[in-house]
N, C-alpha and C positions, 0 to 999 in steps of 0.2 A: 504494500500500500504506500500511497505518495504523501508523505505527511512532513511537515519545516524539522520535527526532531526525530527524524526516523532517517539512519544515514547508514546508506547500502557500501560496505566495502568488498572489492575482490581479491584475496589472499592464496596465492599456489592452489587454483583451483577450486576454494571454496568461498560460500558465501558469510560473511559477516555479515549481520544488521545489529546496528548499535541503538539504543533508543535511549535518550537525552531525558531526564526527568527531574521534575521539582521533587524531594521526598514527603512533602507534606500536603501533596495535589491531589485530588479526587481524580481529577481529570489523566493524570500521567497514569492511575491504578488502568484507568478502564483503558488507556491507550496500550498498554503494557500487557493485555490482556488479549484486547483486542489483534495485536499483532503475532503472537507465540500461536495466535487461534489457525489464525490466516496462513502462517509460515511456517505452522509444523517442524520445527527446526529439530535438527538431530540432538543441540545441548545446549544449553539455555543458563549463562551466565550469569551472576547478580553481583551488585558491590556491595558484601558483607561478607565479613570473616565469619571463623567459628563461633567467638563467644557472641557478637552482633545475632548469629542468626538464631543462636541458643536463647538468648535474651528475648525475640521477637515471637521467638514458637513459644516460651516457657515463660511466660508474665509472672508467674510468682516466683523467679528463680533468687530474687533479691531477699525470700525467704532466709535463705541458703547461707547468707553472706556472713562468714565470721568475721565481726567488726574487731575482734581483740587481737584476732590474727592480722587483718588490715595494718593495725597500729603496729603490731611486733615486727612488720617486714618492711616499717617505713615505707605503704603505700597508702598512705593517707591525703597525700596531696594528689597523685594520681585518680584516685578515687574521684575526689572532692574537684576535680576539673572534668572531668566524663560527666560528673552529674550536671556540672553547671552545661556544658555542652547540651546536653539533654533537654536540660530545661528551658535553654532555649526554642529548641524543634519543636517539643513539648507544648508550647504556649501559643505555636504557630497554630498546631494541629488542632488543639482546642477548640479556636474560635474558627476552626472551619469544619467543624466535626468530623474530623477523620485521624483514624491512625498511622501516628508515626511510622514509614516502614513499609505500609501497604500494598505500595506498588511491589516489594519487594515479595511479599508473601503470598499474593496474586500471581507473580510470574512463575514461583515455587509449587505452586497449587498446581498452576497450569500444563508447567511441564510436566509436573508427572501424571497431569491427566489423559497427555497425549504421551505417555513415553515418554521422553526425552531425557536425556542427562542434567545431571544440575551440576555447577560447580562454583563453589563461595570464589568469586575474584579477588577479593581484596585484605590487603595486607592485615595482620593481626592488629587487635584495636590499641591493644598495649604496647606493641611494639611503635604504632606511630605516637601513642602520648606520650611514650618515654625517650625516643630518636624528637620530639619539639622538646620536652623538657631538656634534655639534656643538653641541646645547641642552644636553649637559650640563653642569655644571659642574664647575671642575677637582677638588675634592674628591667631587663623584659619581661620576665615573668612575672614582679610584681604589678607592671603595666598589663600583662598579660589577665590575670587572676582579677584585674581592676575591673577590666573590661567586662569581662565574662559576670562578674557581680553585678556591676553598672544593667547589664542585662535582664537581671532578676526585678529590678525598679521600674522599668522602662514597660507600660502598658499602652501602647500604641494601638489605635485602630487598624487591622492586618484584613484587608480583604480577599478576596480570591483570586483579582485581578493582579493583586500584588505580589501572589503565593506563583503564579504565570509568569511572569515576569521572574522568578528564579532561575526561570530556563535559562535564561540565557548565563548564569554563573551557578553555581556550588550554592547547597544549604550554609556551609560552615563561612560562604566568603559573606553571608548575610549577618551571620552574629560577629567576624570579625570587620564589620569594613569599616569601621571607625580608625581600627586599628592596621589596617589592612598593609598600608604603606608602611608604618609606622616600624612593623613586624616581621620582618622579612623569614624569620627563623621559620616564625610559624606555617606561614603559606607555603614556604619548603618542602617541609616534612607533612603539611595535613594536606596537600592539594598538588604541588607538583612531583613527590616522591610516589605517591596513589597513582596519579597521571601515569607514571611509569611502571608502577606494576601491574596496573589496571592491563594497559596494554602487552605487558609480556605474556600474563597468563588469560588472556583474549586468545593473540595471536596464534598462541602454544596450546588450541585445545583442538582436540581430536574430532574432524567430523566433517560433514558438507557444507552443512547451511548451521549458522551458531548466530543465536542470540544473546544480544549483551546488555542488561538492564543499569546502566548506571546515572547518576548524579548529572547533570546537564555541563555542568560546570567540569567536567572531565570529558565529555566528548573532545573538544579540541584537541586538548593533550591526546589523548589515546588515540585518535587518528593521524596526527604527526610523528607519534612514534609507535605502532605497532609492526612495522616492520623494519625496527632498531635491535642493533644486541642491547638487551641491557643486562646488568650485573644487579640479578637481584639478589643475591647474598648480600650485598655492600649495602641495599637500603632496605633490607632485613634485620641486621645488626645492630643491637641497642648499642651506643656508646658508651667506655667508660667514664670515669668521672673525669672531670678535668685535672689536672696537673696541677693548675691554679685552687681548685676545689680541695685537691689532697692538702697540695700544702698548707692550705689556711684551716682545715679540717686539723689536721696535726700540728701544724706551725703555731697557728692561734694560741692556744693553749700553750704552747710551751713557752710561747714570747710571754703571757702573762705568770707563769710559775717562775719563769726567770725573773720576772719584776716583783712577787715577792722575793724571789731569794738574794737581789739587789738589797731590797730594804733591809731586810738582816741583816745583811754585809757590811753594807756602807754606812746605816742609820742608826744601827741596835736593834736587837730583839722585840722593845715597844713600839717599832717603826712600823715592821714586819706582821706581827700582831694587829694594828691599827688597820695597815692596809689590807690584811685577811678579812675582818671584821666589816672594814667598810665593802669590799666586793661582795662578802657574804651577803651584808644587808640589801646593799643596792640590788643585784640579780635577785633577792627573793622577793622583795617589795615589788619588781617588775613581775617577775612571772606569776606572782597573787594576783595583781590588777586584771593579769590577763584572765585569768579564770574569775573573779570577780566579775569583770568584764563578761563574759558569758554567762554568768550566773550557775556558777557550776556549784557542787556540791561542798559546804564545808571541809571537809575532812581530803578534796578537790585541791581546796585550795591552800591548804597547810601542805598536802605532798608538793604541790609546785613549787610553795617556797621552801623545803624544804631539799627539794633537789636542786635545783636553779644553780647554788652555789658549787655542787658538783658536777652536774651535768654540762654546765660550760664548760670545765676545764677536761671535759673527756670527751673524744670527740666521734666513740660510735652509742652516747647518749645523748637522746633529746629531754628536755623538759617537760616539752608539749607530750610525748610520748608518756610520759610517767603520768601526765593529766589526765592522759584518754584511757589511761588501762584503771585508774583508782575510778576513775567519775563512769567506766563502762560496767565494771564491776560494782559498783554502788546504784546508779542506775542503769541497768540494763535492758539494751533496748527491747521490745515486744513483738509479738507477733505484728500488731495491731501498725507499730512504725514500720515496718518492712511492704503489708499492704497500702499505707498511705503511702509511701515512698513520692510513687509515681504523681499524684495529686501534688504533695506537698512540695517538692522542688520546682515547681513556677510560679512563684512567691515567694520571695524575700523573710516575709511571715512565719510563711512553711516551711524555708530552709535553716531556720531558728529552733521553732518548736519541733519538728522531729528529732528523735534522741541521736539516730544515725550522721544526719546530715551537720547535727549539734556538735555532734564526739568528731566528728572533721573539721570542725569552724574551730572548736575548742582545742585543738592540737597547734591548730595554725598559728591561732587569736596566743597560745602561750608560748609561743617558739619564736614569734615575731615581738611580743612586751619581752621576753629574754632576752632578746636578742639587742634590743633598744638597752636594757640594764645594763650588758655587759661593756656597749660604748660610754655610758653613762659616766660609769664603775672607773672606769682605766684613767680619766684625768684628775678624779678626786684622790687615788691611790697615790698617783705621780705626785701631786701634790705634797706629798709626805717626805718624799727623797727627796725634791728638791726647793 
């Protein structure tokens, strides 16, 4: 069929159709539908990975989700950036009643209604938020993390017409285009890294005639490179930490043990003394506020300060960490937050009062007022030596 987002390629013989979609379209679902019907194709493409497509078939899998474990393996910011991503799509779909993903689970329906092969195209979800986390820099990501919050505030009138007009870009380049330019890391790794594996494992699929359900906002890319080599090991590969990240991880710390053990040297033992006293104080009065700040649980907020003072100077503890496992374990989330989930995170309100979405804000909210002490901390110390 002859349609502006339906785009025929010829490949060694077989036929590709790509089809170009808004994710939150009624109109892409039935277009999506309508053409698998028409073209009978031998294997029918989608952009979603495994856990994406497990999440779409399995809506209570958020059941599932061990928060104490999340905090233990320091995926708490990961987490808590997926959701906000979500919650943007989420807020879209709402006010045009339809589900997120649809088009998706329509083309999956379809092809195995006619036969046909399916195959998840698209890179692992985790792999592309931690290949953006990881390139970005530490002041991107707090721009980053701004936006995507700024997001949850923002209640726009969203029409249908406007949900159409997707096509012609990406769902993700609509929640970052404020930031868009600003970001370069980001569109990298969430839009043109995809671009490219979108199109390898297109190109690379067994068959005659193949259909490919993706994002609109990747048609271009993937029809200017699917018949490129690319190296998808290289942007499969989560990177390690930075070099810069290690050292100030380990360095940090030691440059302030060193400056107590200046004070003692140089000052006297009351020097040394004073200036332990005064870090101690300053980090746990910051990392209190922070849980304060969230309104966490007493006993919340005594472990924050409590650890504050050690946890800076070690540098595979967090704070924040120590916050989320006493305040997870004191209040632990329920059945009841796991099914609001999906309600609750397109609201700023909601991303508050759920204990889930809380025990992430609260990890942040105390590793970020730590983190403010610990600068705080280091000129009133110096003061002592000098």
């Amino acid at each position: 069929m002859d349609h502006p987002h339906v785009h025929r390629l010829t490949q060694d013989g077989r036929e590709i159709i790509i089809i170009g979609t808004a994710h939150v379209s009624r109109d892409s679902a039935d277009l999506v539908e309508k053409v698998i019907d028409e073209e009978k194709p031998d294997v029918v493409c989608v952009e979603l990975c495994q856990a994406r497509f497990d999440a779409l078939k399995q809506k209570d899998k958020w059941q599932e989700t061990d928060i104490v474990k999340v905090i233990r393996e320091n995926r708490t910011a990961l987490l808590l950036t997926q959701l906000l991503m979500v919650s943007f799509q989420r807020k879209i779909a709402e006010k045009l009643n339809v589900n997120p993903g649809e088009e998706m689970l329509r083309a999956i329906a379809k092809a195995e209604s006619i036969g046909a092969g399916i195959v998840l195209a698209d890179r692992e979800i985790r792999v592309t938020l931690m290949r953006t986390w990881r390139m970005m820099r530490c002041w991107t990501k707090v721009k980053f993390l701004t936006e995507m919050i700024l997001s949850l505030l923002i209640n726009e009138d969203i029409t249908e017409e406007d949900i159409e007009k997707l096509k012609e870009h990406d769902v993700l380049d609509l929640a970052l285009k404020t930031v868009g330019e600003k970001l370069p890391e980001v569109k990298k790794t969430l839009i043109d890294e995809r671009d490219q594996y979108l199109a390898h494992k297109i190109g690379h699929v067994v068959g005659k005639k193949i259909v490919a359900v993706v994002g609109a906002g990747h048609v271009p890319g993937i029809r200017r490179q699917i018949d490129q080599e690319i190296d998808l090991e290289a942007i499969s590969r989560i990177p390690p930490a930075s070099l810069w990240a290690k050292f100030f991880g380990w360095g940090f710390p030691g440059a302030i043990i060193a400056l107590f053990g200046a004070g003692f040297f140089y000052s006297g033992g009351q020097t040394g003394l004073n200036m332990i006293l005064s870090w101690s104080a300053i980090t746990a009065v910051c990392a209190s506020a922070g849980a304060i700040l969230m309104l966490a649980h007493p006993l919340t907020i005594l472990a924050s300060a409590a650890a504050a003072p050690i946890a800076t100077l070690h540098p595979l503890i967090a704070t924040g960490w120590v916050a989320g496992l006493v305040e997870a374990s004191l209040r632990k989330p329920q059945v009841k937050d796991f099914l609001n989930l999906k309600n609750d995170i397109t609201t700023f309100k909601g991303f508050f009062r759920n204990k889930i979405t809380r025990l992430l804000i609260l990890v942040a909210v105390v590793n970020l007022t730590t983190s403010v002490g610990t600068f705080v901390a280091i000129p009133v110390m110096m003061k002592y030596i000098f």
